[in-house]
The first five atom37 places (N, CA, C, CB, O) and aatype in JSON, in Angstrom:
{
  "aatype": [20, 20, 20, 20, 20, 20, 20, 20, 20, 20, 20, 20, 20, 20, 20, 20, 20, 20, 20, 20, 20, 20, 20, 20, 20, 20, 20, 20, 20, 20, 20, 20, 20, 20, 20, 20, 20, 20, 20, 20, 20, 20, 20, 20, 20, 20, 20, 20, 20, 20, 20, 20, 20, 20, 20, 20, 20, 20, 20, 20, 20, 20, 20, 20, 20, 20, 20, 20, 20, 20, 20, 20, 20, 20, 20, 20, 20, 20, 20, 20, 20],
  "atom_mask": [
    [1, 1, 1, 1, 1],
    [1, 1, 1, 1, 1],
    [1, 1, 1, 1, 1],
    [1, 1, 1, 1, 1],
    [1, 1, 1, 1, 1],
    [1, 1, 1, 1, 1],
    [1, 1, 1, 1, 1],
    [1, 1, 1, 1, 1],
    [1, 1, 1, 1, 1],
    [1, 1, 1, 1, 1],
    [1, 1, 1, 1, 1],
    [1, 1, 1, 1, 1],
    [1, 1, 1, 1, 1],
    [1, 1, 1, 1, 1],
    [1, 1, 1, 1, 1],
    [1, 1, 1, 1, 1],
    [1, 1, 1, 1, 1],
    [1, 1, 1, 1, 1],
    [1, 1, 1, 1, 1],
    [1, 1, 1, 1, 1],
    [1, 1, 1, 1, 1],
    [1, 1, 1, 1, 1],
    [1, 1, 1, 1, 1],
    [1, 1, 1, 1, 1],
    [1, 1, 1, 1, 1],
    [1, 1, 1, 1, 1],
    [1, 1, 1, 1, 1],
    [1, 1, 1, 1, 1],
    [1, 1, 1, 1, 1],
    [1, 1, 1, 1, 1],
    [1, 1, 1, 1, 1],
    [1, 1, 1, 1, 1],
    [1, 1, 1, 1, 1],
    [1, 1, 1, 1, 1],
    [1, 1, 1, 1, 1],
    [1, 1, 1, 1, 1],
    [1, 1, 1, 1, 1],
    [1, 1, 1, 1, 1],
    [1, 1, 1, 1, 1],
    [1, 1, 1, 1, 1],
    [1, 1, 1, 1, 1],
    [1, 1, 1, 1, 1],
    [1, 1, 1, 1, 1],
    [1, 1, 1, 1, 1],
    [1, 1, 1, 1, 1],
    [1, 1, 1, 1, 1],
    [1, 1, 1, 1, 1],
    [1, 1, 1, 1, 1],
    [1, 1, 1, 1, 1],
    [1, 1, 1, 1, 1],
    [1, 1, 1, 1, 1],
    [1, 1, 1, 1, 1],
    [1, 1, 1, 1, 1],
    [1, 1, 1, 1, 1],
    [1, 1, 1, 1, 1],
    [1, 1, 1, 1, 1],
    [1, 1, 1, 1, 1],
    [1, 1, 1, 1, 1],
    [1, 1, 1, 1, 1],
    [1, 1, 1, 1, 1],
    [1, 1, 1, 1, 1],
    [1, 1, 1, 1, 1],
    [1, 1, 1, 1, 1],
    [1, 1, 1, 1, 1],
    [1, 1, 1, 1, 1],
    [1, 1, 1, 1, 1],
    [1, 1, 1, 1, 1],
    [1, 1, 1, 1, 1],
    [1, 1, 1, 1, 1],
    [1, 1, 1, 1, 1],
    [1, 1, 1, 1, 1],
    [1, 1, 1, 1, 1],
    [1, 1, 1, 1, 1],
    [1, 1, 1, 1, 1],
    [1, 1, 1, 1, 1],
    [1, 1, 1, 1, 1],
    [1, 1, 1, 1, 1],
    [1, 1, 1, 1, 1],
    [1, 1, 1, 1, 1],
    [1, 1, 1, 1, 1],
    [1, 1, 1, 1, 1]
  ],
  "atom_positions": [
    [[82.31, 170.93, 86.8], [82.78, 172.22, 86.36], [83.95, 172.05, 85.37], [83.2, 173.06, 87.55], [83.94, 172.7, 84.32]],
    [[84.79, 171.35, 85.63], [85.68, 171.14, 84.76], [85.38, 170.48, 83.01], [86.48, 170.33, 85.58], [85.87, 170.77, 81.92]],
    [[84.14, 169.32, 83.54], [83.62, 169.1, 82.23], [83.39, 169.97, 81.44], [82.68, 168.57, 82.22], [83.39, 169.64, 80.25]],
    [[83.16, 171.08, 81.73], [82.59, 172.21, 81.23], [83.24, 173.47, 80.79], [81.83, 172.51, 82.03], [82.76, 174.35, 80.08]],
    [[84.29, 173.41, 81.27], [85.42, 174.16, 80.76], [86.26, 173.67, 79.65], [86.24, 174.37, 81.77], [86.8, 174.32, 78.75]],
    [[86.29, 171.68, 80.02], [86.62, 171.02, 78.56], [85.63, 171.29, 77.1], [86.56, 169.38, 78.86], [86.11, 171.29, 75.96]],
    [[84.3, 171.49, 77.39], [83.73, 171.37, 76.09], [84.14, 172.81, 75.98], [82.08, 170.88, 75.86], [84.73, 173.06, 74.93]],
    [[83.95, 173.96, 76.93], [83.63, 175.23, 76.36], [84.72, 175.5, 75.38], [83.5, 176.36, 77.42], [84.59, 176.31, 74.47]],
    [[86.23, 174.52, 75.65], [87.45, 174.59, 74.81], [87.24, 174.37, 73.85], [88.39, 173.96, 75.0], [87.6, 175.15, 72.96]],
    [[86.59, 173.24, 73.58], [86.39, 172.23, 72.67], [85.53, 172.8, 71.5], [85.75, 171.03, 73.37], [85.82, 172.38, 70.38]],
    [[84.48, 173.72, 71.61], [83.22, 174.38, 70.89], [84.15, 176.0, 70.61], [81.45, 174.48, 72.18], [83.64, 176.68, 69.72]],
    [[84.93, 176.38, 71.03], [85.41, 177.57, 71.07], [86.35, 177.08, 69.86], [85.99, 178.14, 72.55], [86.35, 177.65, 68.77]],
    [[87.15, 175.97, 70.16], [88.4, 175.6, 68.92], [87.93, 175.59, 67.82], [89.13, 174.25, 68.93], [88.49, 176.08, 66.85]],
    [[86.17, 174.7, 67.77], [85.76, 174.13, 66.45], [85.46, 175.26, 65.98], [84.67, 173.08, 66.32], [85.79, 175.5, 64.82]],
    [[84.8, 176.17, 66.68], [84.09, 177.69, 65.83], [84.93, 178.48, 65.2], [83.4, 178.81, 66.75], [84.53, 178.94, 64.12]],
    [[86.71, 178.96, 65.83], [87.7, 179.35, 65.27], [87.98, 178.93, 63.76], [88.6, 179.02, 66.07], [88.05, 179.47, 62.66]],
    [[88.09, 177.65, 64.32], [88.86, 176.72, 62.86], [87.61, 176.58, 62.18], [89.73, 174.9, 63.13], [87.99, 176.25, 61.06]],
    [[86.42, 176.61, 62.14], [85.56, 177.04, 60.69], [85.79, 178.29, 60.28], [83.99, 177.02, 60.77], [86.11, 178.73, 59.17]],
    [[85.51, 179.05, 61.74], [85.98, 180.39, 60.55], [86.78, 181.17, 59.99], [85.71, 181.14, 60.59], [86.63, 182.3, 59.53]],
    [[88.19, 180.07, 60.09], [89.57, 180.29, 59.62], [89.14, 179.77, 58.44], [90.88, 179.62, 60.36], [89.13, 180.59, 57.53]],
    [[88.72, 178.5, 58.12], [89.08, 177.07, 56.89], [87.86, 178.08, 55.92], [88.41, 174.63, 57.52], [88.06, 178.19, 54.71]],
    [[86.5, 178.84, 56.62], [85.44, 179.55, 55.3], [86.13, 180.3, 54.81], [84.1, 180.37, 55.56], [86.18, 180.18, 53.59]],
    [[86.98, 181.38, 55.38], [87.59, 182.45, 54.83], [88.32, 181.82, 53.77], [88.41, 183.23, 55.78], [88.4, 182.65, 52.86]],
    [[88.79, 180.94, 53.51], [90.33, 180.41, 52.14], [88.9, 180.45, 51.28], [91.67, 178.17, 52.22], [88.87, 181.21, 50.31]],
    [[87.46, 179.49, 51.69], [86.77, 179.05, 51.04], [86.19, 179.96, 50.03], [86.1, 178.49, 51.73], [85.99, 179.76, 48.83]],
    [[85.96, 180.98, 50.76], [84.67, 182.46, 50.4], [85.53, 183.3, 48.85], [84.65, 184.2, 52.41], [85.05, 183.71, 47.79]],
    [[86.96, 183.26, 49.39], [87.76, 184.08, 48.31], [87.56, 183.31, 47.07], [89.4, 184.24, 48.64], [87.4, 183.89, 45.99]],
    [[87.55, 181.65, 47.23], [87.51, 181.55, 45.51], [86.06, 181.58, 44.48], [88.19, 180.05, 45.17], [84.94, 181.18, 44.8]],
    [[86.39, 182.04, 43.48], [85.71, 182.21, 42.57], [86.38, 181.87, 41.14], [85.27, 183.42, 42.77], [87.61, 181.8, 41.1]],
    [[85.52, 181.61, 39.77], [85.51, 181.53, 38.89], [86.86, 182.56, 38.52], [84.22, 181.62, 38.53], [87.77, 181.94, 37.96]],
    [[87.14, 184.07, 38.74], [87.73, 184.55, 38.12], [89.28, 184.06, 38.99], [87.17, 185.96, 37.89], [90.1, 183.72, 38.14]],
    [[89.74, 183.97, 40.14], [90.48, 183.94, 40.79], [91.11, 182.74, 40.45], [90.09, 184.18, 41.85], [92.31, 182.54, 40.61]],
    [[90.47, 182.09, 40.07], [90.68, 180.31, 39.41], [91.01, 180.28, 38.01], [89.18, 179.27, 39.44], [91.25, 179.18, 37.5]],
    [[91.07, 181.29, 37.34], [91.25, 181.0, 35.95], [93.06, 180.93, 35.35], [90.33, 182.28, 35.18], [93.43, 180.34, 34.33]],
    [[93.64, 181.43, 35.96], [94.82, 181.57, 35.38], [96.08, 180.66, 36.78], [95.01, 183.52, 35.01], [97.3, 180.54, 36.66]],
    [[95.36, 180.27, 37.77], [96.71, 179.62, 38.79], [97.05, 178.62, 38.17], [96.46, 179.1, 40.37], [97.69, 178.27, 39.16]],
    [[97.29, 177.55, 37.24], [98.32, 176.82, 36.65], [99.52, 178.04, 36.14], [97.61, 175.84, 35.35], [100.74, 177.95, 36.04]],
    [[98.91, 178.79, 35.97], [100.44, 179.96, 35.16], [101.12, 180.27, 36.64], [99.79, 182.11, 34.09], [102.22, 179.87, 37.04]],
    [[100.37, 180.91, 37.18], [100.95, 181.7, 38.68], [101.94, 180.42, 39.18], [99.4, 182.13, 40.15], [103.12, 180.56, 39.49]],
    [[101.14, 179.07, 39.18], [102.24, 178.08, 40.18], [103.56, 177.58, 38.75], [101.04, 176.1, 41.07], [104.53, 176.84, 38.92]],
    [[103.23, 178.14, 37.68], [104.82, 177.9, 36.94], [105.24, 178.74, 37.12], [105.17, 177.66, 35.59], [106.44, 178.49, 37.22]],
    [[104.99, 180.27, 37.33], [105.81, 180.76, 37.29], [106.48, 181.4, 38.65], [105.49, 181.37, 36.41], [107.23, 182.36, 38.81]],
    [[105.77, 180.23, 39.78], [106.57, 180.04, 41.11], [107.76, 179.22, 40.83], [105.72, 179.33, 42.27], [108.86, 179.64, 40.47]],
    [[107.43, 178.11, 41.02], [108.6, 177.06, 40.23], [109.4, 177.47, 39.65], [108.28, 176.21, 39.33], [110.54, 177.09, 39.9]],
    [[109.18, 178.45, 38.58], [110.55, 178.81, 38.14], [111.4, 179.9, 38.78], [110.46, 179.15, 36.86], [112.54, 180.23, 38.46]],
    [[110.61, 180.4, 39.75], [111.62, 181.42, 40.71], [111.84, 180.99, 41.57], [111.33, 182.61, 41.17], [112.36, 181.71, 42.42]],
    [[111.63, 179.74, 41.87], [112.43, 178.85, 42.78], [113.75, 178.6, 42.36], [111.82, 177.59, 42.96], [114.8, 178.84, 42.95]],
    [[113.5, 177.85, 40.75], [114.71, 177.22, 40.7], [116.5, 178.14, 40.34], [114.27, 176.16, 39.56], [117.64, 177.75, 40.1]],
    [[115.73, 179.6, 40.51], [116.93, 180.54, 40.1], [117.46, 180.81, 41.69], [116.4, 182.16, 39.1], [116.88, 180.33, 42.66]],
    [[118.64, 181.65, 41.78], [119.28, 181.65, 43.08], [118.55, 182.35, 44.12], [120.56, 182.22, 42.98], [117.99, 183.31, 43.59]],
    [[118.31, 182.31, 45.39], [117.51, 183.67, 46.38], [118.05, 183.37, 47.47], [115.72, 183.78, 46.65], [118.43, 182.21, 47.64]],
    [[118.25, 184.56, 48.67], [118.44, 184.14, 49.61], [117.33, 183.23, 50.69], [118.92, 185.13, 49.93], [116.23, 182.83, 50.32]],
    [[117.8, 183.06, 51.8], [117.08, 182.35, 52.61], [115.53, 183.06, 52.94], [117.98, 182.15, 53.83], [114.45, 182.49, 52.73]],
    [[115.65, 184.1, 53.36], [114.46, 184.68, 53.28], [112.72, 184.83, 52.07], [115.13, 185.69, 53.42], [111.51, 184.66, 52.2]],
    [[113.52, 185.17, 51.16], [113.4, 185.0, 49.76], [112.83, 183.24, 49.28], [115.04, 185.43, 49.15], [112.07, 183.19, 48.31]],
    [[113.06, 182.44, 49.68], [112.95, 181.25, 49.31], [111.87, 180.68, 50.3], [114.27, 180.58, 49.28], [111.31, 179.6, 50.17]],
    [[111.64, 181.83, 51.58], [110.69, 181.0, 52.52], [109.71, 181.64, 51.48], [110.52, 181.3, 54.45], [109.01, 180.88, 50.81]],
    [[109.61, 183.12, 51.29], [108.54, 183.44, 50.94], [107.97, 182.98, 49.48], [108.6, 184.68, 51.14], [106.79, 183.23, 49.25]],
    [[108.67, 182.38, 48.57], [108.43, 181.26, 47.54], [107.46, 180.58, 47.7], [109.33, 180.38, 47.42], [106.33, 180.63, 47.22]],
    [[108.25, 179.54, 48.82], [107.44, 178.22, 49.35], [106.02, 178.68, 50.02], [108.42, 177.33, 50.59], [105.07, 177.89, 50.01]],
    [[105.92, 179.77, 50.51], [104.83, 180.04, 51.34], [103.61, 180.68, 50.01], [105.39, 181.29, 52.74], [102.44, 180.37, 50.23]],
    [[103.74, 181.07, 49.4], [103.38, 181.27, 47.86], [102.82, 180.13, 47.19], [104.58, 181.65, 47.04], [101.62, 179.9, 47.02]],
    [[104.1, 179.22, 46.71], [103.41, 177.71, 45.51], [102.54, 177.12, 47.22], [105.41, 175.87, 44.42], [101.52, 176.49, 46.93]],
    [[102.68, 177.17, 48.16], [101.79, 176.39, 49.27], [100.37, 176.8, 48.72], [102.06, 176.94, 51.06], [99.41, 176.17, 48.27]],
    [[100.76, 178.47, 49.0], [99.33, 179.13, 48.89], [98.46, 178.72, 47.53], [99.54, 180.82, 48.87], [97.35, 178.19, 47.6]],
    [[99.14, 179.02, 46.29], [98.3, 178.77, 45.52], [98.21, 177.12, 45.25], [98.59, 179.61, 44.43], [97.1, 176.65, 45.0]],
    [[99.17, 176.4, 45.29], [98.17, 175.08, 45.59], [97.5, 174.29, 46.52], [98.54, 174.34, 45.31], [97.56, 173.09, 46.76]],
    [[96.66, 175.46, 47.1], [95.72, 174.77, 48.08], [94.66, 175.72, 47.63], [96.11, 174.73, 49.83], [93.49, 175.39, 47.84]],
    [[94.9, 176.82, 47.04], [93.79, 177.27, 46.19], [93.39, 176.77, 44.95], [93.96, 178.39, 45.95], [92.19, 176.83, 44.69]],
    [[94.17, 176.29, 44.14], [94.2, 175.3, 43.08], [93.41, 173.99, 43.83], [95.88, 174.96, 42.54], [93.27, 173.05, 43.06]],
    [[93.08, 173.86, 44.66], [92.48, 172.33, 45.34], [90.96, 173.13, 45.64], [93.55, 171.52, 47.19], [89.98, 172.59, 45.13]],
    [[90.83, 173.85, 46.1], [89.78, 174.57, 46.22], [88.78, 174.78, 45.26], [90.13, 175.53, 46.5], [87.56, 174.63, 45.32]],
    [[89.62, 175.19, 44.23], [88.84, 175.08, 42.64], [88.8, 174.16, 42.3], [89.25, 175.62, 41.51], [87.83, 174.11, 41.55]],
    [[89.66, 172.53, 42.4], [88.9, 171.45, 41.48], [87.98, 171.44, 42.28], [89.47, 169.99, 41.1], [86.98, 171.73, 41.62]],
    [[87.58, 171.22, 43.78], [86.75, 171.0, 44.63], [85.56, 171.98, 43.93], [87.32, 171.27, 46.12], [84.53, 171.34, 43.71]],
    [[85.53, 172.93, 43.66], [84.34, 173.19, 43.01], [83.87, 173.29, 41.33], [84.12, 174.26, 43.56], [82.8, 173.77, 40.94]],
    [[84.83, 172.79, 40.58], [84.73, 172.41, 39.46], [85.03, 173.99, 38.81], [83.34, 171.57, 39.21], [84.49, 174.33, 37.76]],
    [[85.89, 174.85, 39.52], [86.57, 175.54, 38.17], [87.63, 175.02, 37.3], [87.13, 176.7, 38.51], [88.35, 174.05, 37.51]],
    [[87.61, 175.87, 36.21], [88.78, 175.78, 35.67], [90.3, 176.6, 36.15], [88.4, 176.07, 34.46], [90.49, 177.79, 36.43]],
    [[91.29, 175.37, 36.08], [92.49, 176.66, 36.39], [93.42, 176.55, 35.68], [93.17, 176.81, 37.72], [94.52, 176.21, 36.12]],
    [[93.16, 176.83, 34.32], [94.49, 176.63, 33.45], [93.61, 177.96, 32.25], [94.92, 174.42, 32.68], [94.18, 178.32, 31.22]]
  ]
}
């Protein structure tokens, strides 16, 4: 019984986390991909001006975002510049 409560964990985690990791997947497209080299400069550069603490998480949580969407698109051979 317990074996069985380990896999049911185990099959329950993997099904979550696919259908967390498709969702980033499903959003990109050709158009969404065309211009993030601009979007992540012009993160970077509102980094490097003053913000508070708050302000600076939500930066970082931003250039994260779009470069892992930027990885998404070489992965499928858009362009992003």
């Amino acid at each position: 019984m317990l074996i069985l409560n380990k896999l049911g964990v185990l099959f329950t985690f993997m099904f979550l986390s696919h259908v967390v990791l498709a969702g980033d997947n499903e959003k990109i497209n050709v158009h969404s991909c065309a211009q993030i080299d601009n979007k992540i400069a012009k993160a970077k550069t509102a980094m490097e001006n003053r913000y508070r603490e708050k302000k600076g998480q939500s930066l970082r949580a931003k250039l994260k975002s779009l470069q892992k969407q930027k990885t998404y698109c070489k992965r499928k051979n858009f362009s992003t510049s």
